[in-house]
N, C-alpha and C positions, 0 to 999 in steps of 0.2 A: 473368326474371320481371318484368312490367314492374305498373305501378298498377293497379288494379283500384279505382272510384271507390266504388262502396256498402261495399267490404273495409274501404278503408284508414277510411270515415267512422264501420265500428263499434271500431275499435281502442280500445282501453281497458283499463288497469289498475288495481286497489281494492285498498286495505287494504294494502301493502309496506310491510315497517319497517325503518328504518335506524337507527341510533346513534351517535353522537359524542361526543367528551366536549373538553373544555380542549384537550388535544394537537391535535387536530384545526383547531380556534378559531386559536389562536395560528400552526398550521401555514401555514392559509390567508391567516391576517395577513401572516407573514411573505414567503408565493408573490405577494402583490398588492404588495409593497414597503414595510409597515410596518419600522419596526428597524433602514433601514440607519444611522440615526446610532442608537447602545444608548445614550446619554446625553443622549438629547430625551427630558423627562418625559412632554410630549403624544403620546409613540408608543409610552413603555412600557405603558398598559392595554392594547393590542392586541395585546401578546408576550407579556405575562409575567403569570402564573396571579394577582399579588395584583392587585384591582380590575379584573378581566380584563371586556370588555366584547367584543360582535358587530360585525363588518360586514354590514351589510342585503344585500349580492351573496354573502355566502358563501351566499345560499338554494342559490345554483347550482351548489353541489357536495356539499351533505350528503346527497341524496338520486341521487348518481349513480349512474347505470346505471338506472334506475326506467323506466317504460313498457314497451313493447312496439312499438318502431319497427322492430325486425329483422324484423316481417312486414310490413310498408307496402310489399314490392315493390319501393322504389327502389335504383337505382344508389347505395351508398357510395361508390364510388370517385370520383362527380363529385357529391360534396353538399360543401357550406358552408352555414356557420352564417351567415343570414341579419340575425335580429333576436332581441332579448331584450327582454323588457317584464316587470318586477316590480313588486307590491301589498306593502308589510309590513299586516301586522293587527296584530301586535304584534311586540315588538322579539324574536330569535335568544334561547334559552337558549345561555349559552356552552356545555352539553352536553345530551344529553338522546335519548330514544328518540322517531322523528317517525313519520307514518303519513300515505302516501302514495296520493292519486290522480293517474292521469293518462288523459286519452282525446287523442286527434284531434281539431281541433273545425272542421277547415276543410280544404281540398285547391282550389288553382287551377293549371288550366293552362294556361299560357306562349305554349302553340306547341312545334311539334316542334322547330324547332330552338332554341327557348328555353329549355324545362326547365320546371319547375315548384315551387309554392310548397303547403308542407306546414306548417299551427299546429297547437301541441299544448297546450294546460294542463295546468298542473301544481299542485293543491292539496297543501299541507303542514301537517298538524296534530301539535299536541305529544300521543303517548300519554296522557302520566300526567293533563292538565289534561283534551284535548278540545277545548283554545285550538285555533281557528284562525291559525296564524303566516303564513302570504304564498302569492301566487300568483302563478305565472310561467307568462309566456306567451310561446313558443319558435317561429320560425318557420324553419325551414329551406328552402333553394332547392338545390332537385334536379335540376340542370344536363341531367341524362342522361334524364330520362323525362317531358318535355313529351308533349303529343300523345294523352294519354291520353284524351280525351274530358269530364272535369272540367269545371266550370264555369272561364269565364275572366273575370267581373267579380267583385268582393266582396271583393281581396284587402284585409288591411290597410293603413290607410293613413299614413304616417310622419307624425310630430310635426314641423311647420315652423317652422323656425328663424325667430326675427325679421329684418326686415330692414335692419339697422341693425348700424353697428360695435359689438364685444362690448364688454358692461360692465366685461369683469376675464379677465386671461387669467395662467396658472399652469404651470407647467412640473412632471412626473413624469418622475423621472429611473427606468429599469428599470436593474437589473441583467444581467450578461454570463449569467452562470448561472440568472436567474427564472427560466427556463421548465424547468429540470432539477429546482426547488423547487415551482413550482407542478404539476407535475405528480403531484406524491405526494397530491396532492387528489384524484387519482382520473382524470384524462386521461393515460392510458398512450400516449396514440397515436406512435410513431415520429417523427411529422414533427415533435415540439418536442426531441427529445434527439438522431436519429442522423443527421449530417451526410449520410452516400453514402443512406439512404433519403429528406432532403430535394431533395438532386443531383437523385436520378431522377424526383421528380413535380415536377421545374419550379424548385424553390428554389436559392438559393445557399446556404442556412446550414438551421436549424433556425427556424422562428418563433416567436412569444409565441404561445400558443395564445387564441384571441380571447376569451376569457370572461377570461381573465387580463389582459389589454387593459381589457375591461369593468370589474374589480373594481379595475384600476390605477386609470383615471379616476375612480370611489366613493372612491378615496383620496384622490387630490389634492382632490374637493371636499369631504371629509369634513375636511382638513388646512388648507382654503384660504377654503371657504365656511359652512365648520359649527362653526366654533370646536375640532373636534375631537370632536364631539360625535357621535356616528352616529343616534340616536335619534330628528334632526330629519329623518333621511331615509325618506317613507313609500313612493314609488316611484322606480323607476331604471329607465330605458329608453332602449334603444340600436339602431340600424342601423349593420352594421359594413360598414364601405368595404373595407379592405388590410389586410394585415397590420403586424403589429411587427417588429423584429426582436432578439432580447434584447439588452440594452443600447443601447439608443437614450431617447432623451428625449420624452415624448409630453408636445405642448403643449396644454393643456384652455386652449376659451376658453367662456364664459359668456354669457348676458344673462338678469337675473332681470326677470318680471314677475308684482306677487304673491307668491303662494307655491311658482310652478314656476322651475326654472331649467332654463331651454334651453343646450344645449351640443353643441360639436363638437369631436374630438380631432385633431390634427396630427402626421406627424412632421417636422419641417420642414426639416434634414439633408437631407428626401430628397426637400422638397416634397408631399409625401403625404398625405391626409386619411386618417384610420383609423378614426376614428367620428363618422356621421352621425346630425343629427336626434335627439339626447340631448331625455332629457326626466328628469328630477332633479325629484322633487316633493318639497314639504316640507313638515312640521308646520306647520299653524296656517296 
């Protein structure tokens, strides 16, 4: 089944609701690498129910499994997760029932032997208020189904990094098991927990599942550039390069100008960049 260009541009989903509560908060905290020291004060609101406070990336999994991408026609077996772009409105209830839309809102194609580029928004509002809490906006490259006849200019364009050595650079240490933790967020896919199902599509091991990569680096700047404070983060935006691999060290380096902070992640062990073109905006 391959793309179908006016199909995939009515895809759309209204009205889904999801629910979470504290368990969930704290669960996510802990899959991104808050907690590994239990006796850093500045990491216990992130664990632990009293003064329990949100990470602005957990947008990216209270509402998972939400759209309708199983009809867009593409190859799963050659997709990767492209890019991540989030808006907070207002700061995460640490629980709460959320009400979700999502459409398509773009489709470019590559070339046949290139693959193609698939956006989708994602609005999130709290039930009980009607707050509008954040919007994210997902791009996926669909490796296997270029050629579809799509338009080829318009695609998004990445957030350029300064050019100039970084302001400030900060090391996130993952653990051996994150990706066995983060995956109770809701990405069950085999390729983060089963060795012989990473073997056969190309891997040596299991990888960090890249949204977890994502909500790593929200930590280190939450931990390194925010005083700790998650509040002052109104958007998070990322192009992902490579993967992680659990327990490796990802190096965030920085340049603020204003109120954005540009960033790119490293892992340097292996010489590897793993995320491109960051864009960290913040209060005020």
């Amino acid at each position: 089944m391959a793309i179908n260009y006016d199909d995939i541009m009515q895809l759309k989903s209204e009205g889904q609701e999801f629910t979470y509560g504290d368990r969930e908060t704290m669960l996510y905290a802990l899959g991104v690498g808050f907690g590994n020291d239990p006796l850093d004060a500045k990491e216990l609101p992130f664990v632990y129910e009293k003064d329990l406070v949100t990470i602005p990336t957990m947008s990216s999994v209270i509402a998972w499994g939400a759209g309708n991408m199983a009809k867009s026609g593409i190859n799963y077996a050659m997709v990767v997760h492209g890019e991540q772009k989030l808006t907070m409105h207002k700061p995460l209830p640490v629980g709460t029932t959320i009400v979700v839309d999502s459409k398509v809102i773009g489709a470019w194609d590559k070339g046949a032997d290139k693959g193609a580029l698939i956006a989708s928004e994602t609005n999130i509002r709290d039930k009980a208020t009607g707050d509008a809490l954040c919007t994210m906006l997902s791009t996926t490259f669909a490796r296997g189904d270029g050629g579809f006849g799509g338009p080829t200019e318009g695609a998004p364009v990445p957030h350029a990094i300064p050019d100039r050595a970084a302001d400030q650079s900060f090391d996130a240490v993952t653990s051996p098991g994150q990706a066995l933790l983060y995956r109770l967020s809701g990405d069950r896919n085999p390729l983060h927990a089963d060795p012989e199902f990473a073997k056969a599509v190309g891997f040596p091991a299991p990888i960090l599942h890249g949204l977890c990569t994502y909500g790593t680096c929200c930590r280190a700047i939450i931990s390194n550039a925010c005083d700790y404070d998650p509040k002052q983060i109104t958007g998070f935006d990322v192009r992902f390069s490579s993967p992680v691999y659990p327990g490796e060290t990802i190096t965030v380096d920085t340049w603020k100008d204003g109120n954005v902070l540009s960033f790119r992640a490293y892992v340097k062990a292996r010489d590897v960049m793993v995320i491109n073109n960051g864009k960290c905006t913040l209060a005020g």
